[in-house]
Z-matrix of the N, CA and C atoms (Angstrom, degrees):
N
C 1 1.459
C 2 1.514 1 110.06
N 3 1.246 2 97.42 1 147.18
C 4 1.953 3 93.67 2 -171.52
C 5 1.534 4 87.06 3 -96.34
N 6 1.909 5 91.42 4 175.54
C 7 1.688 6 109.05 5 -179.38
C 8 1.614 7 115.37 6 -40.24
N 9 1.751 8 106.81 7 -47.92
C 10 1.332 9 97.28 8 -139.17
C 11 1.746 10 94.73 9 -116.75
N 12 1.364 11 111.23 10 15.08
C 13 1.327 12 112.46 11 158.80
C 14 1.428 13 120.03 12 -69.55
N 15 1.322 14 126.91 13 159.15
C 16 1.285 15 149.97 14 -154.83
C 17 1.154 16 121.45 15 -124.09
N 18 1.636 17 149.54 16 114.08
C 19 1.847 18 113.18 17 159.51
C 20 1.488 19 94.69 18 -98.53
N 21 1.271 20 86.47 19 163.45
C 22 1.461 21 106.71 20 174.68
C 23 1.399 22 121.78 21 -43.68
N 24 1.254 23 135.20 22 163.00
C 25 1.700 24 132.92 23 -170.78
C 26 1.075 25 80.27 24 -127.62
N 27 1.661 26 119.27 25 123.00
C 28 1.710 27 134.71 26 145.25
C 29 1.520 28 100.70 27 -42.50
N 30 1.466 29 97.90 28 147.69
C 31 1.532 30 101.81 29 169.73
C 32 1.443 31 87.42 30 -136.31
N 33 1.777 32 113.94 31 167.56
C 34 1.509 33 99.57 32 172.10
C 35 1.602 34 109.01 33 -87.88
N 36 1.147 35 115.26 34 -33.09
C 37 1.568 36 117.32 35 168.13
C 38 1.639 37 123.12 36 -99.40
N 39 1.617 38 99.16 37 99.76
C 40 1.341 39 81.81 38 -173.63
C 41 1.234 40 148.31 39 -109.75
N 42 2.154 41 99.55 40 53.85
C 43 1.166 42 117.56 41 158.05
C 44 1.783 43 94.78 42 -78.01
N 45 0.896 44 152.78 43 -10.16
C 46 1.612 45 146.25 44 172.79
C 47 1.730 46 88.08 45 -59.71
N 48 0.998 47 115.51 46 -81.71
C 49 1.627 48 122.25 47 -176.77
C 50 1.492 49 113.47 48 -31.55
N 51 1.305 50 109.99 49 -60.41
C 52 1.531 51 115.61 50 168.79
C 53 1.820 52 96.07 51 -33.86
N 54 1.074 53 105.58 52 -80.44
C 55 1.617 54 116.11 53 -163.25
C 56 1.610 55 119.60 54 -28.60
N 57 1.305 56 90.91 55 -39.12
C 58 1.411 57 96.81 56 -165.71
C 59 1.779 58 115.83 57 -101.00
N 60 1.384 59 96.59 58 -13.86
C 61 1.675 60 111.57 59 165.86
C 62 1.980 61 87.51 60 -67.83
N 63 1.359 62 120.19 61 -82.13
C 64 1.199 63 142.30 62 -162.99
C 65 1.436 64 117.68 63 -10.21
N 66 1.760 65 101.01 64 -53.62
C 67 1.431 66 139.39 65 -163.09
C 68 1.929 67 95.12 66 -75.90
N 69 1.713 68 99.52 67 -38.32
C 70 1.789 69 94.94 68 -175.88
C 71 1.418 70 104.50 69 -80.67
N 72 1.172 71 107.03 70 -33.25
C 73 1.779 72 98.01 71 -178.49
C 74 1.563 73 95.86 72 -78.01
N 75 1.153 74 150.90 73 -34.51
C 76 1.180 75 130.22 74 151.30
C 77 1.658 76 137.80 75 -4.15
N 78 1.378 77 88.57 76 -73.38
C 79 1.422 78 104.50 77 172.42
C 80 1.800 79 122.76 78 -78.45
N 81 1.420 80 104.11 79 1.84
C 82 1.482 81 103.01 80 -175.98
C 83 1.288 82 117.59 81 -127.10
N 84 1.536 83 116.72 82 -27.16
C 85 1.212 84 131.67 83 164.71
C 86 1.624 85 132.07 84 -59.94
N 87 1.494 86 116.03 85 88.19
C 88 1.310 87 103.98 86 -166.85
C 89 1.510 88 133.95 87 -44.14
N 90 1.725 89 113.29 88 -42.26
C 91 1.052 90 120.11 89 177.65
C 92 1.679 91 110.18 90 -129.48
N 93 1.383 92 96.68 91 130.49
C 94 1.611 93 110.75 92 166.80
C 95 1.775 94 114.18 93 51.44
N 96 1.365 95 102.66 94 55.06
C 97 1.720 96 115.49 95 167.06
C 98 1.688 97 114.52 96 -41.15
N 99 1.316 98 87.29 97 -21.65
C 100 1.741 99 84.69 98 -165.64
C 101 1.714 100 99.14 99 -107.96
N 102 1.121 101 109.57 100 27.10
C 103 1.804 102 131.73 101 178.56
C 104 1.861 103 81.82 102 -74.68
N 105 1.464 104 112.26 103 142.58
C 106 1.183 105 124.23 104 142.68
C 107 1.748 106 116.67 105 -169.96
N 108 1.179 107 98.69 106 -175.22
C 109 1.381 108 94.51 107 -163.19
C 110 1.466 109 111.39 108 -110.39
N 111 1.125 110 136.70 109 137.91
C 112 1.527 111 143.37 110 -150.31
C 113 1.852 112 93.53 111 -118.11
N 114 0.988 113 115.67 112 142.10
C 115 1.949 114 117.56 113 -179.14
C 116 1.982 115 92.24 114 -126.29
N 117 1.183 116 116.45 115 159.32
C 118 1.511 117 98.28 116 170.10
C 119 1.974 118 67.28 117 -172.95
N 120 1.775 119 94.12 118 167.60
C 121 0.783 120 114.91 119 142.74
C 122 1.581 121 149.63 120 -139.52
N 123 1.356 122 130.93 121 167.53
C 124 1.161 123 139.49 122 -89.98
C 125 2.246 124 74.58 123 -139.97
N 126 1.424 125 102.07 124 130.00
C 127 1.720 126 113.83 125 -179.85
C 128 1.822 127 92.78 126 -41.58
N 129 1.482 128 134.58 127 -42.92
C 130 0.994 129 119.77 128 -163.36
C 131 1.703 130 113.21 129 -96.93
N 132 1.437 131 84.16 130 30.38
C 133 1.816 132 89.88 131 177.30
C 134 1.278 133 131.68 132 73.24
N 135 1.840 134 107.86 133 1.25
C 136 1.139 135 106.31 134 -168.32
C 137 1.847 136 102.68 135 -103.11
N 138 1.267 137 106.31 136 162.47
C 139 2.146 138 120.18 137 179.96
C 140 1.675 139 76.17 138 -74.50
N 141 1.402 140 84.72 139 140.60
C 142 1.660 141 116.63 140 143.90
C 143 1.309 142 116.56 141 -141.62
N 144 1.441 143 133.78 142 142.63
C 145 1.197 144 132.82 143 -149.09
C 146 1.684 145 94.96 144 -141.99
N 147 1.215 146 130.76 145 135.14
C 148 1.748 147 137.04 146 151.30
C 149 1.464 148 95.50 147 -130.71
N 150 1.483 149 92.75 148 -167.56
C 151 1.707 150 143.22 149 -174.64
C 152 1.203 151 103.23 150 -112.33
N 153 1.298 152 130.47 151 114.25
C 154 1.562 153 152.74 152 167.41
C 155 1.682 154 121.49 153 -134.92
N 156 1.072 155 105.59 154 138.03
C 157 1.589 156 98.27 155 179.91
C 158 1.209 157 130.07 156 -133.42
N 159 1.400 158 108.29 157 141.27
C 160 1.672 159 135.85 158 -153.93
C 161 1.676 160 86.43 159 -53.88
N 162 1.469 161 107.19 160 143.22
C 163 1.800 162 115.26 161 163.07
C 164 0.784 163 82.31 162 -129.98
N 165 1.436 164 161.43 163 3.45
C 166 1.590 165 134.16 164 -157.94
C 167 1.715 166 108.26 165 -168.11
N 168 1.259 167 123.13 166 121.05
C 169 2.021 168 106.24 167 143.18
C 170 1.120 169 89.35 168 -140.68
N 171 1.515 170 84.13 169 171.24
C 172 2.070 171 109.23 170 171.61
C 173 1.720 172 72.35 171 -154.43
N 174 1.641 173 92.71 172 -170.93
C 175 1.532 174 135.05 173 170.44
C 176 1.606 175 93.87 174 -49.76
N 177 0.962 176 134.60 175 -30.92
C 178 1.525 177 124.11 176 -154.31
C 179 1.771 178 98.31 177 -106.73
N 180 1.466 179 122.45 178 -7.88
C 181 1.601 180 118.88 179 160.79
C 182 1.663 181 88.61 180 123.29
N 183 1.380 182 97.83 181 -168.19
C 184 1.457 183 124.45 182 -158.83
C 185 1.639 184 113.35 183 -99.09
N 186 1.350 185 100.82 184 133.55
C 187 1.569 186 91.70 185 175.06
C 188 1.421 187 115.84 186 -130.45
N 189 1.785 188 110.96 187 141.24
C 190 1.558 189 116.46 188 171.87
C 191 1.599 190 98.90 189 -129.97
N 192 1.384 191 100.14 190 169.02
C 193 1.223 192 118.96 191 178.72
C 194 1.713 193 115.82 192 -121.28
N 195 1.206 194 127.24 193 146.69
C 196 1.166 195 131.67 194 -164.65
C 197 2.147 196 109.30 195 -176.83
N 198 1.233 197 105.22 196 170.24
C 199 1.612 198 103.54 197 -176.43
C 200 0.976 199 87.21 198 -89.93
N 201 1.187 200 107.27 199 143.84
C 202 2.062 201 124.90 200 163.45
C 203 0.800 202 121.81 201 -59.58
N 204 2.212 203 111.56 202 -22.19
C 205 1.767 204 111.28 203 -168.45
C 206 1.364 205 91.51 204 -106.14
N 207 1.425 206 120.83 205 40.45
C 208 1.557 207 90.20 206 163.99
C 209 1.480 208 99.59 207 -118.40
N 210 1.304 209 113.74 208 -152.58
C 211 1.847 210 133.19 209 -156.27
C 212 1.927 211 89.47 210 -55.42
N 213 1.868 212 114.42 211 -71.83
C 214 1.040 213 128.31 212 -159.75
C 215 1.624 214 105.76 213 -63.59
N 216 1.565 215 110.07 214 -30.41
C 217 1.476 216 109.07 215 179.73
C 218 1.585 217 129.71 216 -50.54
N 219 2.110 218 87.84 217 -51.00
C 220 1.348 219 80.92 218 -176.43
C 221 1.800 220 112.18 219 -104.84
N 222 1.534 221 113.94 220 13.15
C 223 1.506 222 100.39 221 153.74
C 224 1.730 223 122.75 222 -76.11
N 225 1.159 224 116.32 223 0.43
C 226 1.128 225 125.69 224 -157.61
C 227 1.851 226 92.82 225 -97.45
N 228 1.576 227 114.00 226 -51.11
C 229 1.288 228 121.14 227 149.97
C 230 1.099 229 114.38 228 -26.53
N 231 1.389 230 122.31 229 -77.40
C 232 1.447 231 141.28 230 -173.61
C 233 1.562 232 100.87 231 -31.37
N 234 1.605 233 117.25 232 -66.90
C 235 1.195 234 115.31 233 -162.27
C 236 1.861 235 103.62 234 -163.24
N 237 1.142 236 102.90 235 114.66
C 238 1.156 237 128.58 236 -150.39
C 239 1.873 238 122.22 237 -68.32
N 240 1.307 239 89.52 238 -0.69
C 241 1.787 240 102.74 239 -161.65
C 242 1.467 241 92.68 240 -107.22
N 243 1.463 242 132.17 241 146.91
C 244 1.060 243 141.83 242 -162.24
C 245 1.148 244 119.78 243 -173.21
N 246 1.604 245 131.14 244 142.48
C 247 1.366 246 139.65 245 166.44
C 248 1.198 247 117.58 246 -56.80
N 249 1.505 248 111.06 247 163.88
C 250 1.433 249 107.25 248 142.41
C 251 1.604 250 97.78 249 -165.35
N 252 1.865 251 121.71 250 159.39
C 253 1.710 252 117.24 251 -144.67
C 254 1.529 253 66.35 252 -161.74
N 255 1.595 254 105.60 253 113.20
C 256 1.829 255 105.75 254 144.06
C 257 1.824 256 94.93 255 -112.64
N 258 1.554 257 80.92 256 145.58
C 259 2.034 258 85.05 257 171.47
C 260 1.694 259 80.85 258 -142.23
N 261 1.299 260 87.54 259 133.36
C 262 1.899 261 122.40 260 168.09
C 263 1.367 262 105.28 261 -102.48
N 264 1.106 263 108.32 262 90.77
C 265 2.101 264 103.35 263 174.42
C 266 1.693 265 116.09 264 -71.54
N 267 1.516 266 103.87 265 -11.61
C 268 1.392 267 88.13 266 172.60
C 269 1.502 268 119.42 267 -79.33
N 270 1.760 269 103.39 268 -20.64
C 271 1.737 270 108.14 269 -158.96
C 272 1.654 271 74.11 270 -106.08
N 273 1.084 272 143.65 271 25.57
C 274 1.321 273 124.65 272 165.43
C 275 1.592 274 124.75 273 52.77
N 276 1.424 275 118.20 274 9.07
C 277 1.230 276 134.51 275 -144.46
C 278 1.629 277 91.93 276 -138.69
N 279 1.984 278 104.49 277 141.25
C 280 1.280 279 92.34 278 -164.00
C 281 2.198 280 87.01 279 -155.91
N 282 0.675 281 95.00 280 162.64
C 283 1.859 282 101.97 281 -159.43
C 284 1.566 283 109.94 282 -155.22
N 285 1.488 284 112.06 283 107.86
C 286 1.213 285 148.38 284 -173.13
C 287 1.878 286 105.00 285 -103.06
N 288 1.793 287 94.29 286 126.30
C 289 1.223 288 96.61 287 -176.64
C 290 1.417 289 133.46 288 -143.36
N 291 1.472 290 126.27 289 109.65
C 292 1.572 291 106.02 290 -157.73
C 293 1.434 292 113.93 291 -127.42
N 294 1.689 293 110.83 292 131.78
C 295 1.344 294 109.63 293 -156.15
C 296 1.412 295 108.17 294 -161.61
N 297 1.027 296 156.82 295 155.35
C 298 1.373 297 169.13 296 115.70
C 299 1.339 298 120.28 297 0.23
N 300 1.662 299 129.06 298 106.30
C 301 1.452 300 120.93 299 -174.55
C 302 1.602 301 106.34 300 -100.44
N 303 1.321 302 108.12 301 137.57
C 304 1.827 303 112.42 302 159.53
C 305 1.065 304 108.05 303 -121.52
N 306 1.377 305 124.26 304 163.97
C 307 1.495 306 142.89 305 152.54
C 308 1.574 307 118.89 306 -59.12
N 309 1.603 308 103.90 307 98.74
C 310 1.342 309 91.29 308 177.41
C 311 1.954 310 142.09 309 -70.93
N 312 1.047 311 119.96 310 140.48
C 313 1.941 312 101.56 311 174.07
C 314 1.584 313 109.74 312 16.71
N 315 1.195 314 88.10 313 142.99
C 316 1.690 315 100.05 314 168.58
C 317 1.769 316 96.81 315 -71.25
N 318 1.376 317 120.29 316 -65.70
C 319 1.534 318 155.20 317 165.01
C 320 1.627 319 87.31 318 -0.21
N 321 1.337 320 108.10 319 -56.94
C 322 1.898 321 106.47 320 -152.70
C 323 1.489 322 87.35 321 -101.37
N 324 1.264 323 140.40 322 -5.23
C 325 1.354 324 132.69 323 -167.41
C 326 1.460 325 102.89 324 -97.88
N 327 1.652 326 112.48 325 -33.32
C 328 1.618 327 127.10 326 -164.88
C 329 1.711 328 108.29 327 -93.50
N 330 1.518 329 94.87 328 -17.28
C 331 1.911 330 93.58 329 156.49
C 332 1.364 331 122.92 330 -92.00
N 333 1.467 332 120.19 331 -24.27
C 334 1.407 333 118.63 332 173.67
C 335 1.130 334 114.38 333 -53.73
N 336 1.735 335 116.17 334 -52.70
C 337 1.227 336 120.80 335 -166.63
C 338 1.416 337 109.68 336 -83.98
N 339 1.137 338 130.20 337 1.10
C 340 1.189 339 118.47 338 159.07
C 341 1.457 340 129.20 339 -81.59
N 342 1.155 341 87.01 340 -14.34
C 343 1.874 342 93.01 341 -177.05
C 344 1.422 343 97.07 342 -113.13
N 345 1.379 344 128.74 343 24.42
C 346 0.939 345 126.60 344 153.18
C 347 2.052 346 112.74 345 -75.55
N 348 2.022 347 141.77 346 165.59
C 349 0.809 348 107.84 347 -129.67
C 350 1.915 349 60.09 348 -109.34
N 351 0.992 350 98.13 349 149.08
C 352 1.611 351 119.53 350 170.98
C 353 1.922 352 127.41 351 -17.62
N 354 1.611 353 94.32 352 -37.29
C 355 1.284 354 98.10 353 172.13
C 356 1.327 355 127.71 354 -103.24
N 357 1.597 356 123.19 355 -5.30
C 358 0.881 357 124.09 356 103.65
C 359 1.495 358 154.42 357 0.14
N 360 1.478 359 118.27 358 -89.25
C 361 1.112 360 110.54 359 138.14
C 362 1.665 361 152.05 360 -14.09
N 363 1.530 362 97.78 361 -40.40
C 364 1.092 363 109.05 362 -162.32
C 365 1.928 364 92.76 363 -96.52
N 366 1.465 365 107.89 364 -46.79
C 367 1.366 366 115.76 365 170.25
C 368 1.487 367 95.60 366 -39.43
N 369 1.362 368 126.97 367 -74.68
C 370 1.912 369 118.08 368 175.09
C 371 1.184 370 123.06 369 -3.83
N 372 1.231 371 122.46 370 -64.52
C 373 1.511 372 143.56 371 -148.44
C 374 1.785 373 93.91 372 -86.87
N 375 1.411 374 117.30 373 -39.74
C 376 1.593 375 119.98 374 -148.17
C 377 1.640 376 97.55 375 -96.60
N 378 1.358 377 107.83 376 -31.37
C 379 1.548 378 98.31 377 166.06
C 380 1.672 379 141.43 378 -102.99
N 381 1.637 380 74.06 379 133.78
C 382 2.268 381 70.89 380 -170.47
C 383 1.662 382 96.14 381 -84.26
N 384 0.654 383 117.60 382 74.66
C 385 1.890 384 138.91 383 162.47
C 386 1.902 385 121.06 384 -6.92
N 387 1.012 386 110.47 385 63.35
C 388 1.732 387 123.82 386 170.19
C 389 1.393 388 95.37 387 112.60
N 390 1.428 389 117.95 388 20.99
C 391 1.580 390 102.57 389 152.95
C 392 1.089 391 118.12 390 -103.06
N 393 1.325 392 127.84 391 159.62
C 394 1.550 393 147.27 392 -147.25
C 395 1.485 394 87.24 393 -71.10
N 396 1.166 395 117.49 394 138.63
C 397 1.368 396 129.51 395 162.86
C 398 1.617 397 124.96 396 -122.06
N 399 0.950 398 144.58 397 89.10
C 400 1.114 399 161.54 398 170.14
C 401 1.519 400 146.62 399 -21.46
N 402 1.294 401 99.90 400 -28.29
C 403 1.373 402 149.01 401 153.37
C 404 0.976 403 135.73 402 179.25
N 405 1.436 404 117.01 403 139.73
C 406 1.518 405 130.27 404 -156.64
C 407 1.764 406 108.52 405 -61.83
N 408 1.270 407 109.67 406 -36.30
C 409 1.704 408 122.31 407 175.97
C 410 1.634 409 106.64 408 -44.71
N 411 1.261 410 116.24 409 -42.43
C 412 1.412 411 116.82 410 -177.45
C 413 1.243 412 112.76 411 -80.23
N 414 1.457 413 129.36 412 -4.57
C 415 1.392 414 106.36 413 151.02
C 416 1.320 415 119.12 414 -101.35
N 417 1.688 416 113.65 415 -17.85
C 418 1.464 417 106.21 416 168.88
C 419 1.911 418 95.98 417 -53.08
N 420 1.029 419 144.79 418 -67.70
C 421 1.389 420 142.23 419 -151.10
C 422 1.563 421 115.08 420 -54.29
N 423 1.489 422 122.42 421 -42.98
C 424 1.007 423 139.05 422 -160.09
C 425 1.742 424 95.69 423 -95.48
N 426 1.259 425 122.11 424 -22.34
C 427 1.582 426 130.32 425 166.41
C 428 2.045 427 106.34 426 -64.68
N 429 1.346 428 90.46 427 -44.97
C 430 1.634 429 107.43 428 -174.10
C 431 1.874 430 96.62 429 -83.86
N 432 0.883 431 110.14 430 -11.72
C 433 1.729 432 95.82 431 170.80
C 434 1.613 433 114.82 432 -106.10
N 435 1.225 434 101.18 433 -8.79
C 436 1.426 435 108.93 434 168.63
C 437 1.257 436 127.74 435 -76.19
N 438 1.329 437 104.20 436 -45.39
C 439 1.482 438 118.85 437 156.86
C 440 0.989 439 130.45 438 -46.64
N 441 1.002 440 125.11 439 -53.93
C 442 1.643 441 155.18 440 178.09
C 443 1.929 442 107.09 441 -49.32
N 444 1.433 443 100.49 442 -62.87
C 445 1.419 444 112.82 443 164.63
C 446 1.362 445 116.12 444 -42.81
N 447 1.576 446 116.35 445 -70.86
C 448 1.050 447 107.83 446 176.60
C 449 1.748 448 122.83 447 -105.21
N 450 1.038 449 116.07 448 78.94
C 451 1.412 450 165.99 449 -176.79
C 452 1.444 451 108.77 450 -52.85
N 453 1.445 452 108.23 451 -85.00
C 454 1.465 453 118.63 452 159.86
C 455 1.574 454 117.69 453 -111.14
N 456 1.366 455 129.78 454 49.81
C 457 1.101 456 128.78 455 175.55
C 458 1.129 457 114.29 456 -129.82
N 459 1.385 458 116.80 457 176.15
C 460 1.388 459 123.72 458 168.54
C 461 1.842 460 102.45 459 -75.99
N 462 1.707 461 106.97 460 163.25
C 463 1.720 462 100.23 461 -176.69
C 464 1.434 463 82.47 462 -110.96
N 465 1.176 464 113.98 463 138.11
C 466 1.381 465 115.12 464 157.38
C 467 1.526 466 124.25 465 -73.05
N 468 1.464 467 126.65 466 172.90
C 469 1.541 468 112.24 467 -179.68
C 470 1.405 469 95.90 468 -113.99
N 471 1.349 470 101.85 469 114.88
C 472 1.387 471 93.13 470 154.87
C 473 1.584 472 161.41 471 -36.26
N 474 1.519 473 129.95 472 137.21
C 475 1.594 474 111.31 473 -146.65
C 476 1.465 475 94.61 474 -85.74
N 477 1.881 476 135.10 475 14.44
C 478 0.860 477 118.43 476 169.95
C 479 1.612 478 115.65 477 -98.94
N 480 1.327 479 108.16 478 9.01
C 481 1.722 480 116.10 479 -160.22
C 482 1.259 481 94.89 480 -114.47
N 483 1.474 482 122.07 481 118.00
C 484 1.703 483 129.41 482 -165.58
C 485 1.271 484 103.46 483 -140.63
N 486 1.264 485 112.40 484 169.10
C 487 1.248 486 132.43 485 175.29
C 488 1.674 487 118.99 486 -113.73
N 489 1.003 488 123.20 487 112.04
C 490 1.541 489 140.53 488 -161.32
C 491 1.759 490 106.45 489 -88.73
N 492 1.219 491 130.79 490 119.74
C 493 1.686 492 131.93 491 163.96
C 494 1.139 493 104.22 492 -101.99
N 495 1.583 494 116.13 493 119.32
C 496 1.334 495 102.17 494 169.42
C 497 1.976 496 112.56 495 -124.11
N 498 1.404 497 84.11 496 107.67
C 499 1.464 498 110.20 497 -169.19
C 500 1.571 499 110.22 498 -71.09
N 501 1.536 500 107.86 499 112.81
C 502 1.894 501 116.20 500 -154.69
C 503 1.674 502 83.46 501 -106.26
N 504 1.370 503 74.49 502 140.28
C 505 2.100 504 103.85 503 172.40
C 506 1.181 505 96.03 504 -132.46
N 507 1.648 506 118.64 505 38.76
C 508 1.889 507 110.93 506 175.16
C 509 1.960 508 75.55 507 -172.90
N 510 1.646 509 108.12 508 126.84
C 511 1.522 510 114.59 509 157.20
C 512 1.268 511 104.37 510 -134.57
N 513 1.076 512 149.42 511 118.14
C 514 1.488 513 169.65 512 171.89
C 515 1.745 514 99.09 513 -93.38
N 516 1.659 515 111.67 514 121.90
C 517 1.401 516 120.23 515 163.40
C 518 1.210 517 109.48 516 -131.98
N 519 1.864 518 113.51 517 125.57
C 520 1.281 519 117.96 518 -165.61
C 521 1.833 520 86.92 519 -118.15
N 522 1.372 521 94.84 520 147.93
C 523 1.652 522 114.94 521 171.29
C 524 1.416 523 117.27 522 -130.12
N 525 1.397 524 146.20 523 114.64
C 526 0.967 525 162.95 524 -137.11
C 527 1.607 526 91.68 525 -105.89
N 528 1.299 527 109.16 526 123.45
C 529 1.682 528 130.79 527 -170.18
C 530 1.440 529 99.86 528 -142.42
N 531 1.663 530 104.97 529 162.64
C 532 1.709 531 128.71 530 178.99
C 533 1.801 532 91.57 531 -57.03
N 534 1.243 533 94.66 532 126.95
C 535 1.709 534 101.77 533 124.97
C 536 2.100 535 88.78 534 86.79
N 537 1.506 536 89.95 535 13.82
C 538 1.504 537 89.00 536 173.78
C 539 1.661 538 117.79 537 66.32
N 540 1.685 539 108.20 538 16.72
C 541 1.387 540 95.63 539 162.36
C 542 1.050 541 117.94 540 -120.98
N 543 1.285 542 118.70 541 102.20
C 544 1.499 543 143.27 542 -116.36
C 545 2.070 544 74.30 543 -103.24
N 546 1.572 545 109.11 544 139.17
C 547 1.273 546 116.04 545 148.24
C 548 2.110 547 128.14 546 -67.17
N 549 1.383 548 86.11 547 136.70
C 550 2.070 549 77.92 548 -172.04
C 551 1.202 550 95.20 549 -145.99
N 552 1.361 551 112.42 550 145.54
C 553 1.201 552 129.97 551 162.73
C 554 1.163 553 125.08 552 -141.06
N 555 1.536 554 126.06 553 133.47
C 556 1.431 555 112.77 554 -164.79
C 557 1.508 556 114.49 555 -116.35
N 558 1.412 557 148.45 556 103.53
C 559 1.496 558 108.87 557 170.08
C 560 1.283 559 118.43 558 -92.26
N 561 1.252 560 123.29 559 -175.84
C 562 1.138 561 131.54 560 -164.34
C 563 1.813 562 115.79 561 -160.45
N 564 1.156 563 86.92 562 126.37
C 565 2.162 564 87.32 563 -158.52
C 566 2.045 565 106.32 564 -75.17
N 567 1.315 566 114.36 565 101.60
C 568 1.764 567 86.24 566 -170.80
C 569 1.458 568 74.46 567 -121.59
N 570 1.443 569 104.90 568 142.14
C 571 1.846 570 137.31 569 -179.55
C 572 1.415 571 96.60 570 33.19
N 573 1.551 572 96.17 571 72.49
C 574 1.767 573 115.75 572 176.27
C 575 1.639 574 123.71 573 24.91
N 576 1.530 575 103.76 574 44.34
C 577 1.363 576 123.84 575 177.33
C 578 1.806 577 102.42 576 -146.47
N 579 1.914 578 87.63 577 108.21
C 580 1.451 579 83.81 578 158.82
C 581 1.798 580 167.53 579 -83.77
N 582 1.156 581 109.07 580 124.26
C 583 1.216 582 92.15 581 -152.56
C 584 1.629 583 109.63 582 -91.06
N 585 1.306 584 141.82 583 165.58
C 586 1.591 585 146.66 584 158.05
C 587 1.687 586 131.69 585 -122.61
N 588 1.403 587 88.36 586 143.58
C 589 1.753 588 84.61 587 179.35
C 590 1.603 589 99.22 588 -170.61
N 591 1.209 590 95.22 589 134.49
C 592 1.460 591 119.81 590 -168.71
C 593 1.460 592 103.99 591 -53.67
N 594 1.498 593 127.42 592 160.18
C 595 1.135 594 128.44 593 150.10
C 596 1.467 595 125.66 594 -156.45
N 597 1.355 596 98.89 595 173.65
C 598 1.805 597 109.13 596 -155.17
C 599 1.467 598 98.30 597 -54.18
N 600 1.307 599 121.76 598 147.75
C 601 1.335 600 119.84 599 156.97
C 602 1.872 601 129.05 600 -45.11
């Protein structure tokens, strides 16, 4: 091990660890720290994997927002257990996560999206989300009639646009070391107490 390598510090909760990884890729990560990757699967059993990003954790897990009617919405329907993989290449440090997603409150879903920035919003409403689109003009148009509608109003959020918690009973933290023996630590939630223990690269 060289001088200025590190292993990981057990924490007993390790959303604390999360936090404080989070906060460094924060400050080092040029674009979109809170970028990660969502895994779900699909009625025909098959992984599908994107890019979604964290607005939210506490103790109770991670939250994104997305339409219900699209690809990730309704595998998530389908079957409720799901990944999630942030890797920070600057902090060399990378965090694997597996847990159970719900739909959170309307309450916490209908303030996000409001302070979401207007066109935005309006993008919400105008796209039907992994269905075939035909030409691109028809959503510029249907973007411009949305607008238009709501003009001088408030936009409402749609009851298909939610906010997802996905509450992990598996956190995996990988740290990038010499010689490929990568630091790991895994916890793992058994009778809602988490437990940790290192493992081999």
């Amino acid at each position: 091990m060289l001088d200025n390598e590190k292993f990981i510090t057990i924490h007993t909760n390790p959303i604390d660890l999360f936090k404080i990884w989070f906060e460094l890729a924060i400050k080092s990560e040029t674009n979109n720290p809170n970028a990660m990757t969502l895994s779900s699967i699909s009625d025909q059993y098959k992984p599908n994997s994107r890019i979604v990003l964290l607005k939210y954790f506490d103790n109770k897990g991670f939250i994104f927002y997305t339409n219900s009617n699209s690809k990730k919405g309704k595998d998530i329907a389908f079957n409720s257990f799901v990944s999630l993989n942030f890797y920070w290449k600057t902090q060399k440090k990378q965090i694997r996560i597996e847990g159970e997603a719900e739909i959170i409150n309307s309450k916490d879903a209908n303030e996000y999206f409001n302070s979401r920035p207007r066109e935005s919003q309006i993008g919400a409403l105008a796209s039907n989300q992994s269905a075939v689109l035909s030409d691109r003009s028809l959503l510029i148009k249907k973007t411009d009639e949305i607008r238009k509608k709501y003009e001088n109003t408030e936009i409402p959020r749609p009851n298909y646009w939610n906010g997802y918690l996905v509450k992990p009973n598996l956190i995996e933290f990988w740290q990038e070391m010499q010689n490929r023996l990568h630091d790991r630590v895994e916890y793992k939630k058994i009778e809602n107490k988490w437990v940790s223990n290192r493992l081999f690269p």
